[in-house]
Each structure stands twice: as C-alpha cells, then as structure tokens.
py3Dmol code that shows the C-alpha trace and the ligand (Angstrom):
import py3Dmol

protein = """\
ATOM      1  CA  UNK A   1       0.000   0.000   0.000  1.00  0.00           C
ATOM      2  CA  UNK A   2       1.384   3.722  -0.731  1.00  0.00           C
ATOM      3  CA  UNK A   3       2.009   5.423   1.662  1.00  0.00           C
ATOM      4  CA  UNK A   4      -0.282   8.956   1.553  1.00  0.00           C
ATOM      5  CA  UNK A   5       2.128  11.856   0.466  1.00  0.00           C
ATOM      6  CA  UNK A   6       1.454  14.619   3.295  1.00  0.00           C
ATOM      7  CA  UNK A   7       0.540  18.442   1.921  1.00  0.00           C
ATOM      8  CA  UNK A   8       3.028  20.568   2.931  1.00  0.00           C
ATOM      9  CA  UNK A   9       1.040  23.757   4.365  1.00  0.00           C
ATOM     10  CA  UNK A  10       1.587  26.905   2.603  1.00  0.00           C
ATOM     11  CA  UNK A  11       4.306  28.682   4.169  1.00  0.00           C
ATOM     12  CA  UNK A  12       4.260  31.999   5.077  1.00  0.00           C
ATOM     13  CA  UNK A  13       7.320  34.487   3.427  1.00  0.00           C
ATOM     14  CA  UNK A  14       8.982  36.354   5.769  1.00  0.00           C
ATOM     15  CA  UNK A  15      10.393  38.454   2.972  1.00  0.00           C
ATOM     16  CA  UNK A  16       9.565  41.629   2.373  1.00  0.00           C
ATOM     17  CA  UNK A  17       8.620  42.662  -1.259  1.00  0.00           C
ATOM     18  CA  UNK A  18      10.634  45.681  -2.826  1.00  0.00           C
ATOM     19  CA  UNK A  19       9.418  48.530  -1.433  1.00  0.00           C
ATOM     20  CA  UNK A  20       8.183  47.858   1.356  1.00  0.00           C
ATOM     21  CA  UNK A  21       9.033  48.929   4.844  1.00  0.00           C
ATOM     22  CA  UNK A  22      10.150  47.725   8.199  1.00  0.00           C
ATOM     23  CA  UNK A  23       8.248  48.731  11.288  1.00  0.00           C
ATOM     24  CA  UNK A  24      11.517  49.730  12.394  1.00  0.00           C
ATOM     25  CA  UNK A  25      11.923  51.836   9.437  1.00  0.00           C
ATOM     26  CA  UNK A  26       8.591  52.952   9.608  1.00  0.00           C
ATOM     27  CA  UNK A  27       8.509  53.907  13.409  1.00  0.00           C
ATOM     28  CA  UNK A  28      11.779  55.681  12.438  1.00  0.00           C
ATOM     29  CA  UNK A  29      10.658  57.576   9.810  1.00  0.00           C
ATOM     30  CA  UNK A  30       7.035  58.980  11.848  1.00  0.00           C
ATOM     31  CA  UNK A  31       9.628  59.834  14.566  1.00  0.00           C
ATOM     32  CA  UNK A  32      11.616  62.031  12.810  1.00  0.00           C
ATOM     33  CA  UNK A  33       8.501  63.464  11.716  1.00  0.00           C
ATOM     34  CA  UNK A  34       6.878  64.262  14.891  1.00  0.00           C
ATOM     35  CA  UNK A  35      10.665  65.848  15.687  1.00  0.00           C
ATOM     36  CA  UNK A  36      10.625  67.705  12.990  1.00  0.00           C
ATOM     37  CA  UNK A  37       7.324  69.195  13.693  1.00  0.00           C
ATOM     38  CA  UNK A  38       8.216  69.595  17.440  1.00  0.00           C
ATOM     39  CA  UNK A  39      11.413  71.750  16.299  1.00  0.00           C
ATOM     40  CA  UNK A  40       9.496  73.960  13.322  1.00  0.00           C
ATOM     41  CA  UNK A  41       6.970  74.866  16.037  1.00  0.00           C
ATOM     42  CA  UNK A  42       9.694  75.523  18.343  1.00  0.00           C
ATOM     43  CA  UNK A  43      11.289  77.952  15.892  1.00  0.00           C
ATOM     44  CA  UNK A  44       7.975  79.720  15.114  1.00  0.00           C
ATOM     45  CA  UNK A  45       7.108  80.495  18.578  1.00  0.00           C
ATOM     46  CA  UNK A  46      10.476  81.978  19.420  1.00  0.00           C
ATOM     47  CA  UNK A  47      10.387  83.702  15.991  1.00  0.00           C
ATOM     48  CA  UNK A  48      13.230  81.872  13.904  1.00  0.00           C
ATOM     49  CA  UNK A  49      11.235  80.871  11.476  1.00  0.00           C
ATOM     50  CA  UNK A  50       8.475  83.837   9.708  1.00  0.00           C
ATOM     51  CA  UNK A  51       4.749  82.007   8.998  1.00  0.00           C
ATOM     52  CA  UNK A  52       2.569  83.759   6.227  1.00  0.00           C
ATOM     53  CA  UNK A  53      -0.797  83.802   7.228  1.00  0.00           C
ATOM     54  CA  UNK A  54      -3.628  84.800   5.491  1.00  0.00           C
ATOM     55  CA  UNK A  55      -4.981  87.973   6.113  1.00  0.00           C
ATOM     56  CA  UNK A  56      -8.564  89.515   6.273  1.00  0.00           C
ATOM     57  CA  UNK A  57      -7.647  91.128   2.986  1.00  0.00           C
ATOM     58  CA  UNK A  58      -5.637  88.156   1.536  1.00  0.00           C
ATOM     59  CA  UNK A  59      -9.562  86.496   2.009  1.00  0.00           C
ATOM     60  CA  UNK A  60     -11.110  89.277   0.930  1.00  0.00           C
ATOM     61  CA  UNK A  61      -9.337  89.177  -2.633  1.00  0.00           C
ATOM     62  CA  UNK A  62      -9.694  85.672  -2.701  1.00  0.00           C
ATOM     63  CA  UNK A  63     -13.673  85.777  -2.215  1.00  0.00           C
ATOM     64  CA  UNK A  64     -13.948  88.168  -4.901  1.00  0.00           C
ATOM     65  CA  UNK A  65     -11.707  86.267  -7.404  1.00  0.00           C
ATOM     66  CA  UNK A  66     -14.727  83.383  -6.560  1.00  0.00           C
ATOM     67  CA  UNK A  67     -17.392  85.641  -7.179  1.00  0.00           C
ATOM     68  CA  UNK A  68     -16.271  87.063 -10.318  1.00  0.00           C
ATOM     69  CA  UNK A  69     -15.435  83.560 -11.842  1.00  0.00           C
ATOM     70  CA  UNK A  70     -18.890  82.617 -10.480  1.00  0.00           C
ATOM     71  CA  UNK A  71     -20.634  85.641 -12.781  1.00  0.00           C
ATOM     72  CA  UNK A  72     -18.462  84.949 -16.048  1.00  0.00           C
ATOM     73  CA  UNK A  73     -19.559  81.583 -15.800  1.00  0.00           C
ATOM     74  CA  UNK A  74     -23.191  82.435 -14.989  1.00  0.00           C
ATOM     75  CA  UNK A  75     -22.844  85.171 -18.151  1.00  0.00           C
ATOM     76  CA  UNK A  76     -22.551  81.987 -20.405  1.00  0.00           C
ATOM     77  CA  UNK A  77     -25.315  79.839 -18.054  1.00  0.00           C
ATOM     78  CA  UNK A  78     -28.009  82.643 -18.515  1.00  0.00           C
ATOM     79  CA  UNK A  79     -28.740  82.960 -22.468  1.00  0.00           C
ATOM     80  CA  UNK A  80     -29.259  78.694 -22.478  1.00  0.00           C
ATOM     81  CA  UNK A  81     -31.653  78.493 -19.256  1.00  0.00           C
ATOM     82  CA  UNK A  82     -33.711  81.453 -21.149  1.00  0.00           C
ATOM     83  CA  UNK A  83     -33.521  79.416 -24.344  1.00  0.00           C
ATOM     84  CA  UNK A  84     -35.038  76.306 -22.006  1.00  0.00           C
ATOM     85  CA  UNK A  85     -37.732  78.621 -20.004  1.00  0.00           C
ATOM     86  CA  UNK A  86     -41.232  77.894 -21.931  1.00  0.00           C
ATOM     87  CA  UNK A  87     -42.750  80.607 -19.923  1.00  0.00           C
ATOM     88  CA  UNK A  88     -42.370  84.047 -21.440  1.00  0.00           C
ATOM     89  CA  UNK A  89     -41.612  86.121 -18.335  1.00  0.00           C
ATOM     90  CA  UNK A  90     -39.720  83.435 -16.913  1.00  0.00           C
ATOM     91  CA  UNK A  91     -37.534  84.258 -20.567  1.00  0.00           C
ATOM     92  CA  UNK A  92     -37.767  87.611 -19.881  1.00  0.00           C
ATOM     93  CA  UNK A  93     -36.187  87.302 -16.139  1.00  0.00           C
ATOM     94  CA  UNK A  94     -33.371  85.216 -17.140  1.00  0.00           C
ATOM     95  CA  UNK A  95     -32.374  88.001 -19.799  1.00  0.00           C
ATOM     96  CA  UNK A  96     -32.893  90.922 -17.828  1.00  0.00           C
ATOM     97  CA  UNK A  97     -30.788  89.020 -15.331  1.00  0.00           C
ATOM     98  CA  UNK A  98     -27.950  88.370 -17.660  1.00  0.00           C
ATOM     99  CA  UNK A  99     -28.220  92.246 -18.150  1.00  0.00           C
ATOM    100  CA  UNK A 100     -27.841  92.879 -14.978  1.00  0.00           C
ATOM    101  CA  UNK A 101     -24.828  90.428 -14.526  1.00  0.00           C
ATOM    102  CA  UNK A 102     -23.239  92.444 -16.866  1.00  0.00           C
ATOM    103  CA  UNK A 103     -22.798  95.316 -14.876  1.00  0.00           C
ATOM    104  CA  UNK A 104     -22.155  93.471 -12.081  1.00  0.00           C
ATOM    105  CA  UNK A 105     -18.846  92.069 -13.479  1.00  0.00           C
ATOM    106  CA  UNK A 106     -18.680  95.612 -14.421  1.00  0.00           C
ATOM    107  CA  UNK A 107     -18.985  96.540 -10.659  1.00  0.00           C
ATOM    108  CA  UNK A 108     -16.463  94.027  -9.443  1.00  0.00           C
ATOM    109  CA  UNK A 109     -13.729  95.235 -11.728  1.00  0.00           C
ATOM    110  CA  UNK A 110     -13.841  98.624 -10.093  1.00  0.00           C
ATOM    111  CA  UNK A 111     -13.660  96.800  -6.848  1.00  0.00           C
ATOM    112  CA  UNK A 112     -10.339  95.606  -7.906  1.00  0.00           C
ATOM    113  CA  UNK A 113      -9.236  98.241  -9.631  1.00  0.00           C
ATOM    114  CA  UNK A 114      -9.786 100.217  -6.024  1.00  0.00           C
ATOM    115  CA  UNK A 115      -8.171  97.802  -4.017  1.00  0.00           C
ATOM    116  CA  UNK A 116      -5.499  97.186  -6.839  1.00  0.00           C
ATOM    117  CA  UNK A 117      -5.518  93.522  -7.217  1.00  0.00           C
ATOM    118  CA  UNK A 118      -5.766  91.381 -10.573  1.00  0.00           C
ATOM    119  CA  UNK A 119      -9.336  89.549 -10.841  1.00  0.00           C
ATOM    120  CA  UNK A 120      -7.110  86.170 -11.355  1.00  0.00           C
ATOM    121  CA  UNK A 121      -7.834  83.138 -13.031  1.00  0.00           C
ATOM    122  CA  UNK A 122      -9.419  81.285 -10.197  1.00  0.00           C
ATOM    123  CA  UNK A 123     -12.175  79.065 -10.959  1.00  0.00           C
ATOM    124  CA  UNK A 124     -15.860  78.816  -8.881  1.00  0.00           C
ATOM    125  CA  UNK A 125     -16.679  74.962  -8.581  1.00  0.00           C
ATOM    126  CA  UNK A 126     -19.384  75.717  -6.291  1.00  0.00           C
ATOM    127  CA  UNK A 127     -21.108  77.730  -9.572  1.00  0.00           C
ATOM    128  CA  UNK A 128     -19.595  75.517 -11.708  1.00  0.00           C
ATOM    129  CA  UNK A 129     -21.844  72.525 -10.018  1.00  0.00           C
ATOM    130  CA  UNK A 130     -24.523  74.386  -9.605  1.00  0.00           C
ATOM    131  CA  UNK A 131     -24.641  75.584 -13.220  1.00  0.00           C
ATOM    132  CA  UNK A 132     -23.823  71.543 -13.593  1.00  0.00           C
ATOM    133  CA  UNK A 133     -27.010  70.725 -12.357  1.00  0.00           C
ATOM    134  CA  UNK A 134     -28.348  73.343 -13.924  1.00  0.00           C
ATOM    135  CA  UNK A 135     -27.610  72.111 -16.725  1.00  0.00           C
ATOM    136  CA  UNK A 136     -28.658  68.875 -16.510  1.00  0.00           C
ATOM    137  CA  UNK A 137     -32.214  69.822 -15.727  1.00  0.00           C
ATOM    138  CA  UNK A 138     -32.611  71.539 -18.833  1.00  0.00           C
ATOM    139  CA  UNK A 139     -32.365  68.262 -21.005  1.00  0.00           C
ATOM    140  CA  UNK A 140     -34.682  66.337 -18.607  1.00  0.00           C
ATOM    141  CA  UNK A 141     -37.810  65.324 -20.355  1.00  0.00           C
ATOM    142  CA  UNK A 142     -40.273  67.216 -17.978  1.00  0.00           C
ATOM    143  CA  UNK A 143     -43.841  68.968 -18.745  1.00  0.00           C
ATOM    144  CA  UNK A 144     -43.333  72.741 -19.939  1.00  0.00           C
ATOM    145  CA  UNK A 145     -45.103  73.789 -16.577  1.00  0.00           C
ATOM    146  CA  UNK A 146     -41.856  72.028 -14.413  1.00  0.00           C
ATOM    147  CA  UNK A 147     -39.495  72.378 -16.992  1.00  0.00           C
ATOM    148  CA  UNK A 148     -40.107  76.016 -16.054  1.00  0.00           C
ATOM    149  CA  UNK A 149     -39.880  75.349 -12.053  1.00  0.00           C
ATOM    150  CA  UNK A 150     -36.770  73.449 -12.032  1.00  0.00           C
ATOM    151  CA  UNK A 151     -35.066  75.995 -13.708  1.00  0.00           C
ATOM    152  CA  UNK A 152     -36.388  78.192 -11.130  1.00  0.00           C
ATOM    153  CA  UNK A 153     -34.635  76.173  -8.717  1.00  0.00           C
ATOM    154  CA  UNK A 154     -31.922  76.214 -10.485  1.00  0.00           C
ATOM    155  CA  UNK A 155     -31.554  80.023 -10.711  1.00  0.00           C
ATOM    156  CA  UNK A 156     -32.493  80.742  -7.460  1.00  0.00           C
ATOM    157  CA  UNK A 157     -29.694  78.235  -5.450  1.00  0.00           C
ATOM    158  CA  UNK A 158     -27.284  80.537  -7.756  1.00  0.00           C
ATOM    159  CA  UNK A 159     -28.706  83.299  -6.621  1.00  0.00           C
ATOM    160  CA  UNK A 160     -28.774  82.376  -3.310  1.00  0.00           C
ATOM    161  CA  UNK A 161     -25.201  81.596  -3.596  1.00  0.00           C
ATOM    162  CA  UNK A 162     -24.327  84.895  -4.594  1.00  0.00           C
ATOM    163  CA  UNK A 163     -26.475  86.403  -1.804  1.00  0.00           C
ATOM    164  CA  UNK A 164     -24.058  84.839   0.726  1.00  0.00           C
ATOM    165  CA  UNK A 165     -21.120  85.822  -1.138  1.00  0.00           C
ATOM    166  CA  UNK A 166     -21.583  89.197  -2.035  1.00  0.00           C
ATOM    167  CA  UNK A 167     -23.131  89.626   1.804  1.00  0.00           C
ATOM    168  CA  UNK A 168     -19.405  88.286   3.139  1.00  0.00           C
ATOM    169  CA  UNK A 169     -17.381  90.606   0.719  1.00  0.00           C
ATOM    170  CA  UNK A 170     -19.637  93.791   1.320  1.00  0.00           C
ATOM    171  CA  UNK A 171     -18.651  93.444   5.567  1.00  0.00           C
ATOM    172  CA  UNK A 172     -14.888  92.227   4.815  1.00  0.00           C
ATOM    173  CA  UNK A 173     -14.655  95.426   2.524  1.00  0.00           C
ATOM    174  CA  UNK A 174     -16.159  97.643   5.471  1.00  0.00           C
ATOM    175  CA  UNK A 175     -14.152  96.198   7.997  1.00  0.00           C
ATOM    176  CA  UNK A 176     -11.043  96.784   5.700  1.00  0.00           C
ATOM    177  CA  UNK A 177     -11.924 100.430   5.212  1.00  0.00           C
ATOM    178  CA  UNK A 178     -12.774 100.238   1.709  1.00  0.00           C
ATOM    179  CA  UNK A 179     -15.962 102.235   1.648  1.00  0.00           C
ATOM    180  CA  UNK A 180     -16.207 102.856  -1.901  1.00  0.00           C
ATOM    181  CA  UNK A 181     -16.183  98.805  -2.897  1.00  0.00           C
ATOM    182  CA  UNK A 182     -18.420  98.308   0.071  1.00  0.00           C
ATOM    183  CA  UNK A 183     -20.983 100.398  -1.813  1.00  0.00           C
ATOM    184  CA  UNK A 184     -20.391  98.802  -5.178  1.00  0.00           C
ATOM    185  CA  UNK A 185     -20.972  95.660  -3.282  1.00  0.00           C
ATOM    186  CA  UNK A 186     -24.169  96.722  -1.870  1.00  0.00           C
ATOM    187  CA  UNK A 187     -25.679  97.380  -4.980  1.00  0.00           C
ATOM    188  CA  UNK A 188     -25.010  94.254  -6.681  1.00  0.00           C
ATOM    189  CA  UNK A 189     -26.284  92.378  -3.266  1.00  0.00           C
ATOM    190  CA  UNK A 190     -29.603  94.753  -3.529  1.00  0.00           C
ATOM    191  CA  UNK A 191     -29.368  93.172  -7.373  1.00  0.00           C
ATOM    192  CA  UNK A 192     -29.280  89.513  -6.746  1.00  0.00           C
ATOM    193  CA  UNK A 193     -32.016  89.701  -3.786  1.00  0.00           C
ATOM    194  CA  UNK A 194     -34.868  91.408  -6.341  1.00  0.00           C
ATOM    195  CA  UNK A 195     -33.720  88.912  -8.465  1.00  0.00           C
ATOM    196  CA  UNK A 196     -34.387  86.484  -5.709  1.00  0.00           C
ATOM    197  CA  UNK A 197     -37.537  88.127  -4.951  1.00  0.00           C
ATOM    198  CA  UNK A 198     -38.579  87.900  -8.861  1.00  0.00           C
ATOM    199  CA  UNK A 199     -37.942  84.192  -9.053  1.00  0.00           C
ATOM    200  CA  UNK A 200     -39.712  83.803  -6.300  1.00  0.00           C
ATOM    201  CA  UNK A 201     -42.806  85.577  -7.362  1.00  0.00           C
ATOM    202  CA  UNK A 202     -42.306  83.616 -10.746  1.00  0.00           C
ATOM    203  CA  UNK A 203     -42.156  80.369  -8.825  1.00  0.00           C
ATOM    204  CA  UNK A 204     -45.589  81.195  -7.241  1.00  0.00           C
ATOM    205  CA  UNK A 205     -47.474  81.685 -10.179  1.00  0.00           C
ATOM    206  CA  UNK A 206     -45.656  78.804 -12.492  1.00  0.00           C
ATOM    207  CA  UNK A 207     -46.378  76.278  -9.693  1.00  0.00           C
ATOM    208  CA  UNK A 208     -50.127  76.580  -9.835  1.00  0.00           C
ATOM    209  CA  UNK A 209     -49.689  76.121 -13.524  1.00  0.00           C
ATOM    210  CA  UNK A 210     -47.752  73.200 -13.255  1.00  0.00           C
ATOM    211  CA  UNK A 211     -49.941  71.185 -10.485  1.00  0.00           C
ATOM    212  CA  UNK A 212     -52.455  69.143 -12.105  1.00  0.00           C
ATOM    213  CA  UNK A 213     -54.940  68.727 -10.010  1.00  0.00           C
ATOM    214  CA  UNK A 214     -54.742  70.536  -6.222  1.00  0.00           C
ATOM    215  CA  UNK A 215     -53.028  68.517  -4.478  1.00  0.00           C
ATOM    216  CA  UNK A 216     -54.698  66.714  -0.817  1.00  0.00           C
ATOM    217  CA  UNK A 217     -53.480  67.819   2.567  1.00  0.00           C
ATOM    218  CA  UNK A 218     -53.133  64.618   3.824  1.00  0.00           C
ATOM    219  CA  UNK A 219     -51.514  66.060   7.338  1.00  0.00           C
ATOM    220  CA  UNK A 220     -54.721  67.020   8.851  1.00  0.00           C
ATOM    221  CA  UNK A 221     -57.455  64.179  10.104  1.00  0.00           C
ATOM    222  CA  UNK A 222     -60.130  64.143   8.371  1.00  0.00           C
ATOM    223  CA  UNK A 223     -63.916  64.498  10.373  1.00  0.00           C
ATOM    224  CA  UNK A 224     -66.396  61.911  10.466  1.00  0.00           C
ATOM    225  CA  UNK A 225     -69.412  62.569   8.702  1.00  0.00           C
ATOM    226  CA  UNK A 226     -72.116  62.638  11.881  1.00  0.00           C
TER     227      UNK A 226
END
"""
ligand_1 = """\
1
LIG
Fe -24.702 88.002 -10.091
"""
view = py3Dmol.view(width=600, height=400)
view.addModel(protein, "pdb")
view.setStyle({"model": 0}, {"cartoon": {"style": "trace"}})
view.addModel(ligand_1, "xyz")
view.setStyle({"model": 1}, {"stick": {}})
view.zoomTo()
view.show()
C-alpha cells in the first residue's frame, strides 16, 4: 500500500517585497517626523522661522476672485436656461438678469481696480456645479409647466449663492476700510435679492400652472361625517 504523500502547508514568506518597509523603518521615519514638527513649532514660537498667514484682505481678494469667476460663468449659463424657459416672463427674467450680470462684473472690476488687485484666473466649482445641475435639468424630459420650475430652482440656489457671497465681501470690505467697494458691493447684493424676490414671485405663479390637479393635505385628520 502507498504510503499517503502529506501536503506541505503553505508557508508563510517572511520576505519583504521591494518597497516595502520595516516597522523599524517605519517607526523611524514617523519619529523624525513628529521631531521635525516639534522643532518647526519651536522655531515659530520663538520667531526663527516667519509664517505667512492669510490675512482679512488676503480672504477678501480671494472671495472676490470666486465671485467674479462665479458671474463669467453664470454670463454663459443665462442665455441657455432662457432658451429652455417655456414661460415668457420666466424668458424675460433670465435676460434681464444676464443684463444685470453684466454690470455686475462691471462693478467688481472697479472693486479691484480700487483695491489694486488682478481679478485672477481662479475658478468657482461651487457655480460651476450648480450651473452643472443646472444644466442637466434643462435636457430632462419634464412637462413645460416644471421644466419652467426646475429651472427656477436652479436660478435661485445661484442666486442664493451669490447672496451669501456678495453679503461676506460687502462686511470684509467695510471692515477693511474700503468704503467705496463696500458700496459697489451693496448694490449688486440689492441686485441679486430682487432677483431672488422675482424668481420667487415667478415660482408662485408657475407652480399653480404646473400642479395638475390641487393637491390633498393629507396632514390634517379628516372628520367623520355625523
Ligand atoms: Fe450676479
């Protein structure tokens, strides 16, 4: 009879592929770390080494680079969401809004040109994904009724947007003592909100027109019948 050949278990390797380190190594390396750390902060408290933070105005600048990089992108939004509006005022809005956000660009040059900074190159992605969404809702198969309140929605999270922005850059420019782009900022703030106000309204009326039938409060009990 043969005798039964015995499986050799798997054995483990103990060696280390290229690349990879020891715990040693590695317990090494996060301790020079932590010491270097330890020693930078060392330095900064006793004033070796100089730390560039940012300033009230360096945010400031930076806040207004968003916002106008938010309204050049919204410039190029505006003439396709009033292309996909089937209402007629709701077309109208969008237009005079794009009008307005003219000017407003308008508005925020002088801003820089009074604080004398560049508007940059930055880039919005908060407008950028809201104009993304945006976007998207516009070649949704809806009825002409919600086509029309989406975009509403739409428009007025941008506009919302810009509320909170242009709110935060009107105070940082009166704290800073720029009085001048405080009041430029003001009256593109006052802008946005009636346009707020408008969509809104718009919302009100394009709402009824889109809901079929009323629809039930089903929140309150109903009374028996006696
Ligand atoms: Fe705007």
């Amino acid at each position: 009879m043969a005798t039964p050949t015995k499986k050799r278990s798997p054995r483990k390797s103990t060696r280390r592929k290229s690349g990879q380190a020891s715990t040693k190594t590695l317990a090494r390396s996060a301790g020079e770390v932590v010491g270097g750390v330890w020693n930078n902060l060392g330095r900064i408290l006793t004033g070796d080494i100089h730390v560039e933070f940012m300033t009230l105005h360096d945010f400031f600048v930076a806040e207004l680079q968003d916002l106008f990089s938010a309204e050049q992108q919204l410039l190029d939004a505006l003439p396709k969401m009033a292309q996909a509006a089937t209402s007629r005022s709701l077309r109208k809005a969008f237009l005079t809004h794009r009008r307005e956000t003219v000017g407003q660009v308008k508005r925020l040059r002088k801003v820089f040109h009074l604080i004398k900074v560049k508007p940059g190159e930055k880039t919005c992605k908060a407008m950028k994904g809201l104009l993304a969404e945006g976007d998207e809702w516009m070649h949704e198969n809806a009825e002409p009724g919600v086509k029309d309140v989406g975009l509403i929605a739409a428009a007025q999270r941008v506009e919302h947007y810009e509320i909170a922005g242009y709110g935060c850059v009107r105070t940082y420019a009166e704290l800073l003592g720029h009085a001048q782009a405080a009041k430029l900022l003001q009256a593109t703030l006052d802008e946005e909100g009636a346009a707020d106000k408008k969509l809104t309204d718009l919302a009100t009326r394009l709402n009824v027109r889109a809901a079929p039938e009323p629809i039930e409060d089903t929140a309150r009990p109903r009374r028996k019948a006696r």
